[in-house]
N, C-alpha and C positions, 0 to 999 in steps of 0.2 A: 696671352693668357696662360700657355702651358708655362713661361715661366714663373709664373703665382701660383700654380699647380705644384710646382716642381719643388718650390721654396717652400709648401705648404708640407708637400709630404716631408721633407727634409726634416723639419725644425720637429713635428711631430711624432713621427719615427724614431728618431735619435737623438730626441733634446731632451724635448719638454715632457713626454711619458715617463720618463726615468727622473726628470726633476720633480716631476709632482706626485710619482711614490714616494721619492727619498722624503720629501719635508711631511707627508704624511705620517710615513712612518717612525721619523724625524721626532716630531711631535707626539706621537702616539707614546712611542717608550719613556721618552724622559719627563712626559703628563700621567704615565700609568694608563693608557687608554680611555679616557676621559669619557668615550663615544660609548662606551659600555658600562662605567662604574657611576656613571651620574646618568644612566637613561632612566632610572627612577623618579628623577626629579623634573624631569618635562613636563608629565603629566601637572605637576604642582604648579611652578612655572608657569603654562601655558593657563590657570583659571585663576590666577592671581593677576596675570596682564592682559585681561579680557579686553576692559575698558582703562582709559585714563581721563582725569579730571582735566588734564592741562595741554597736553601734548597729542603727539601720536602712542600710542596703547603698545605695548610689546606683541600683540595677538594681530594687529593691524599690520604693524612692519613686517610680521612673518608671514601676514595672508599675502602681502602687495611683493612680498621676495617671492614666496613660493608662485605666485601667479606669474611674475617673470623667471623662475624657472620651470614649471609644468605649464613647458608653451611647445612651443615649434621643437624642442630639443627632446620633449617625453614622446612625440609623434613622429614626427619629422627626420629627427636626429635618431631615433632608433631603427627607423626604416633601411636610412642612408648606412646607417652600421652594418646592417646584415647585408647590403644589399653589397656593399665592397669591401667590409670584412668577414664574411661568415659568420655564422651562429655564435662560433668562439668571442667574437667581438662585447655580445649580452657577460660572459664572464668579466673581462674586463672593465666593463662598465662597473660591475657589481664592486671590482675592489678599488674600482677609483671613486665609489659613493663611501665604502667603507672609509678608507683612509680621508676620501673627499672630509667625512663630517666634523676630525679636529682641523683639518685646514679652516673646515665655514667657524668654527667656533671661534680660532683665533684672531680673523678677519673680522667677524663680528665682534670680536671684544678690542680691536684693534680699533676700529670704529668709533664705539663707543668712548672708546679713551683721548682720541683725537679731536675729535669731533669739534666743530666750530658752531656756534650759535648768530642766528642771524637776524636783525633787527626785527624780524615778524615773530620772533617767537619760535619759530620752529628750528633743528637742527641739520647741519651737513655733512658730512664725513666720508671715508673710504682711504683705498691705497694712497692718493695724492695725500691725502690731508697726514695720513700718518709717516708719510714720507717725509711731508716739511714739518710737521711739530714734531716727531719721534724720533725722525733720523735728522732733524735742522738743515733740510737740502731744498733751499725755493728753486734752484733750479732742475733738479732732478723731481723734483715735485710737478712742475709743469711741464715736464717732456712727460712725465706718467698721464696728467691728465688729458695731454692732449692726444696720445695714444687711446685712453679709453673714450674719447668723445669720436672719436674717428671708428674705432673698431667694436666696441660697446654701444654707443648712443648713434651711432647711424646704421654700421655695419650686418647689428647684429637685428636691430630693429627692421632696414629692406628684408632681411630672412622671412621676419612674420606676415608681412606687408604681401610680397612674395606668396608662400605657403596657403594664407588665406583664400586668396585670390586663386589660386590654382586649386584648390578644394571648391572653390563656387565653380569653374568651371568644370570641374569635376562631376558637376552635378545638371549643369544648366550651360547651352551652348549660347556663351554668351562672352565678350571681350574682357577678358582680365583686369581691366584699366577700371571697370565702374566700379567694380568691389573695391577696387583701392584709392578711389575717390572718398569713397562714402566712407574708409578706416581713416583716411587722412584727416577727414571733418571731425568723426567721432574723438581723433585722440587730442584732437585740437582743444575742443570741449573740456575735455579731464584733465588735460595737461595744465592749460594754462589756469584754471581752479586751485592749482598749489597741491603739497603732497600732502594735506589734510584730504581734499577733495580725491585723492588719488587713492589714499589708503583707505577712505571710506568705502569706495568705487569695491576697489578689491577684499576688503574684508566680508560685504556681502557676496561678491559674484564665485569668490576660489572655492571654498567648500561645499558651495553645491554641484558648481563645476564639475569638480574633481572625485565628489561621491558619486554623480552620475557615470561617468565616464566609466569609472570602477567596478559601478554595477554591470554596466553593459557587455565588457570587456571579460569581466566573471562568468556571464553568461555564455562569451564563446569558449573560452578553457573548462567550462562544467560539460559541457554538449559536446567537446571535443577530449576529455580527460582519459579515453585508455589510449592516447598518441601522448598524454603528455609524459610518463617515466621516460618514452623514449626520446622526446623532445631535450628532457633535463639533461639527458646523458648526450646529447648532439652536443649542445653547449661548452661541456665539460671537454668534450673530447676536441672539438674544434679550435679551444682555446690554445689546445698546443700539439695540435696534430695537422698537416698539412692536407687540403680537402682537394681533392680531386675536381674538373668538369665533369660534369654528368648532368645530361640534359640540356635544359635550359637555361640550368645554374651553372655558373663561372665557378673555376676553382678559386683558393683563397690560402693564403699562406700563413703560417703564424704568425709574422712581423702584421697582414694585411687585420688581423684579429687586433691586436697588439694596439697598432698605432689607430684605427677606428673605433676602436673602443673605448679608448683611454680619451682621444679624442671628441668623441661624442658622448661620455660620459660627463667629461665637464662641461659640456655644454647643456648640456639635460639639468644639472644642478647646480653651474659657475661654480664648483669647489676651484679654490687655488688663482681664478680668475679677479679675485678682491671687490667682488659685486656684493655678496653678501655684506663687507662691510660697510657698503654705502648708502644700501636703503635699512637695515637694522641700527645704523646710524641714529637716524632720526625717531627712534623708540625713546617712549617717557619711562625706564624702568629705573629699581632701585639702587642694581647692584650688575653694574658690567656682564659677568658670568651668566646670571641667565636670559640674558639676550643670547650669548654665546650658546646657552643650550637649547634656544627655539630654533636658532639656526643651523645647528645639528637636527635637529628635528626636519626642519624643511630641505634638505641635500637627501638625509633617508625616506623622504615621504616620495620626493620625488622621482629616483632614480630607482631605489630598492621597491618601491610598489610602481607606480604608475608608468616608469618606462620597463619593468620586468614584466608586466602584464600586457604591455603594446608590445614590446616582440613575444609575446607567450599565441599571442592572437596573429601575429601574422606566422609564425611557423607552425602552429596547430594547421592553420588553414592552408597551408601551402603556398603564396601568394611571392614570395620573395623568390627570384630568378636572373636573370641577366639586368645591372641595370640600364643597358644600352633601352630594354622594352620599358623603362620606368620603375621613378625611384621617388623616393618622398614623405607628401602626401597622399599621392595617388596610390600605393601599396595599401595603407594603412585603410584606403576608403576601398579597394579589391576584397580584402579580408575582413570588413565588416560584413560587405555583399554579400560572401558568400553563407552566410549564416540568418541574413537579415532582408536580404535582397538591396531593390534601390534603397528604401528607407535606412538601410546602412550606411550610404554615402550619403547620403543628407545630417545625419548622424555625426559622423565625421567630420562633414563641413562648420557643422555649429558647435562642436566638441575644439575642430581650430579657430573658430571665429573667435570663440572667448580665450580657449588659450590665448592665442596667438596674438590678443588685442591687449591681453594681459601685462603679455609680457613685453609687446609695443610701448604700452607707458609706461612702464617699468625704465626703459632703455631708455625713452625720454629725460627722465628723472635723473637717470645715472650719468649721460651726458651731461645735462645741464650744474647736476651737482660739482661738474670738473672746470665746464664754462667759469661757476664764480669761485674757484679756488684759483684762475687763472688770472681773474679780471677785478678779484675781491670789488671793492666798493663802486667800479664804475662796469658792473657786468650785465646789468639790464637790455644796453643796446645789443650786445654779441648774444643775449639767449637767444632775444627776439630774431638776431638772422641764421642763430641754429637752428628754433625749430620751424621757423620758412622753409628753409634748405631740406630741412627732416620730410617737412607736410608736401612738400613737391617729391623729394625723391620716394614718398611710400609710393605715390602713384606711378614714377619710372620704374620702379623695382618689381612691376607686376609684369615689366616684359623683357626682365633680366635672367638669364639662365643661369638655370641653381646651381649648376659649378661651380660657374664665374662666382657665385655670391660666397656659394662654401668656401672657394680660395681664398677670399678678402676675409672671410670670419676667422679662417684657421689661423692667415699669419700674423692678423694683427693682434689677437686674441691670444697670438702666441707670443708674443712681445710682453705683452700684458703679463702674461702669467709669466713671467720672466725677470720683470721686475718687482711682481708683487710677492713672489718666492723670495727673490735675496730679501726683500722686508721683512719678510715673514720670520727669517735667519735672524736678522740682527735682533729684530724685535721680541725673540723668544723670550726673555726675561720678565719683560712687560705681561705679556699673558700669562705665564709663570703667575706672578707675583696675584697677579688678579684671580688667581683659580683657587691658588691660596690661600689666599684672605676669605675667599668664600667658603673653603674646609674648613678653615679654623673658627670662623663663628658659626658654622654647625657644628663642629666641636665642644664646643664652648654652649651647644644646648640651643643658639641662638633660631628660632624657626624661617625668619625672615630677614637674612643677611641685608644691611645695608652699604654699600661702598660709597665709604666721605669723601667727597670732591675735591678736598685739599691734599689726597695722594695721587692728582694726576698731573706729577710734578709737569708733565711739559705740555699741558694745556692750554690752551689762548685762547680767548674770545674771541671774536668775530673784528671786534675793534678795534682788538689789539693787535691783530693782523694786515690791519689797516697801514700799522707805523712803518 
């Protein structure tokens, strides 16, 4: 185990942190910042693709994205931040959402432009798919997908599975294994209903979710606010200041900020990871770009409010210490407590029950999306024994130690975003050309840009994939 530990820190430390500033900010300059000069148009955007008459709704794919990401990585993955990178770690996060949100735009619009239609009607898309229609690589195309079905669609999915179930024990002394019985059945249900039944699932359940939570969480930063100026300036300072032991708390170094933050940033919102391009994918919209701008929306929503308010609430309260005494979930349900008492960890548990089940079939979806770009027209048999394989391992993965899991998330997650970066490189033109078409018919006065399907020169159908 220590050496998936070892290879975890490696690649994250001194890879992949520094690759996924640079295409960030990559992106950022030579688009003008896209993340700030078009955040007017969200608002617009987001009550235009409410509903759709034919498809999945642009509102839907951004509920069923952001539900798999404000899961286990707004909770979970922030805890684990502080708990082995210090306070400093919450800065880095902040600027891997920043930069994260023209990575998800261009993912997202990468998506969309690739994208395969499949005999029901519905669409599938992501890094694979824009690897082989964009960059014309089948086989670099299926070493990508079968990375993200391994490290995405299993890997990251045991984490929720996991989490879940250690927040019910959290609360009720009781064997880990039942809760992850009963997640297994339930995702079974949504899963196999199709991602119509998936995004319906989540367009109701995320928003109330995620307003709840926010209230709650508001509530311990109000009760706790003459600690917070000095809270903000811990942050700041820890980011690039080496922290001392004291106490109970472990020192922390700036690389331990650095590399946990960046890392559990992108996990909080998959910026850079090519997930956003997979379930915005399958959006009924009219014009590329602003699927691109929901999905900047859902990387800020996530990371910049919802996980900046989960470590706001465990460092007001004090609760983050050595994590040899615990790390996690379990932090996160200490620093309700103390504010709420038990009815705080119970709180918590249903605050991850729905994340976390959120973002379970989310993970589902995104495997299976890579299943049939692997197996195109004869991939029915191979979903069927991924999610077998999936519905048994949620209930082994409730007696797997969250190390061992973090290990397997970081390094295959870091392959991942390894290959979906150099995409992201070659492909910059494609996104380019798409941002622009959408300036220039608002230019041009136009209120309701449409992009015509015959400039997505390297498109294929589903059938024609087939050849």
């Amino acid at each position: 185990m220590q050496y998936l530990l070892n290879a975890a820190d490696f690649l994250w430390s001194h890879v992949i942190g520094y690759v996924l500033l640079a295409v960030g900010l990559y992106y950022s300059l030579r688009l003008g910042f896209p993340q700030f000069k078009y955040s007017g148009q969200i608002k617009k955007v987001l009550r235009k693709n409410l509903k759709s008459s034919e498809g999945v709704s642009g509102f839907a794919a951004l509920a069923t994205a952001v539900g798999g990401q404000v899961g286990t990585g707004s909770l979970v993955g922030v805890a684990s931040a502080i708990a082995y990178g210090g306070p400093g770690a919450i800065f880095w996060m902040w600027i891997t959402a920043l930069l994260g949100m023209i990575i998800t735009f261009a993912e997202t619009v990468l998506g969309q432009l690739y994208r395969v239609k499949l005999d029901d009607g519905t669409y599938r898309g992501g890094p694979a798919y824009y690897v082989q229609n964009g960059l014309h690589s089948r086989v670099f195309a299926v070493i990508t997908a079968f990375f993200y079905i391994i490290g995405v669609g299993l890997c990251i999915a045991f984490m929720q599975s996991n989490s879940i179930s250690q927040a019910f024990t959290g609360v009720v002394d009781a064997n880990p294994i039942w809760p992850g019985i009963v997640v297994a059945i339930a995702a079974a249900i949504i899963t196999i209903g199709g991602v119509k039944r998936l995004t319906n699932f989540s367009s109701r359940v995320v928003p109330v979710m995620a307003g709840a939570y926010v209230l709650v969480v508001l509530i311990i930063v109000i009760t706790n606010i003459t600690k917070f100026p000095a809270v903000i300036g811990l942050i700041f300072k820890s980011a690039f200041t080496a922290q001392a032991a004291v106490g109970g708390i472990i020192g922390h170094t700036v690389m331990d900020a650095f590399r946990h933050g960046v890392a559990r940033g992108l996990f909080s919102n998959d910026a850079g990871n090519g997930i956003a391009g997979i379930m915005h994918a399958a959006a009924d919209v009219k014009h590329p770009a602003e699927q691109g701008f929901l999905g900047m929306f859902g990387t800020f929503v996530t990371t910049i409010i919802i996980c900046s308010l989960s470590a706001f609430s465990l460092l007001l309260t004090g609760v983050v210490g050595d994590p040899a005494n615990g790390d996690g979930i379990v932090l996160v349900q200490d620093a309700f407590q103390t504010i709420m008492g038990t009815p705080g960890r119970w709180l918590v548990f249903f605050a991850m029950l729905m994340f976390g089940f959120t973002t379970l079939i989310a993970d589902l979806f995104y495997g299976e999306s890579n299943i049939i770009l692997i197996f195109k027209e004869k991939y029915k048999v191979p979903l069927w024994i991924y999610r077998i394989i999936a519905f048994i391992m949620f209930i082994v993965a409730t007696q797997m130690d969250l190390e061992l899991v973090w290990g397997f998330i970081d390094v295959f997650v870091g392959i991942v975003v390894i290959i979906n970066v150099i995409s992201l490189f070659l492909l910059f033109k494609d996104v380019r050309m798409v941002l622009n078409d959408y300036k220039r018919q608002l230019d041009e006065g136009i209120e309701d840009p449409v992009w015509h399907r015959e400039k997505e020169y390297h498109l294929h159908s589903y059938k024609e994939n087939k050849k």
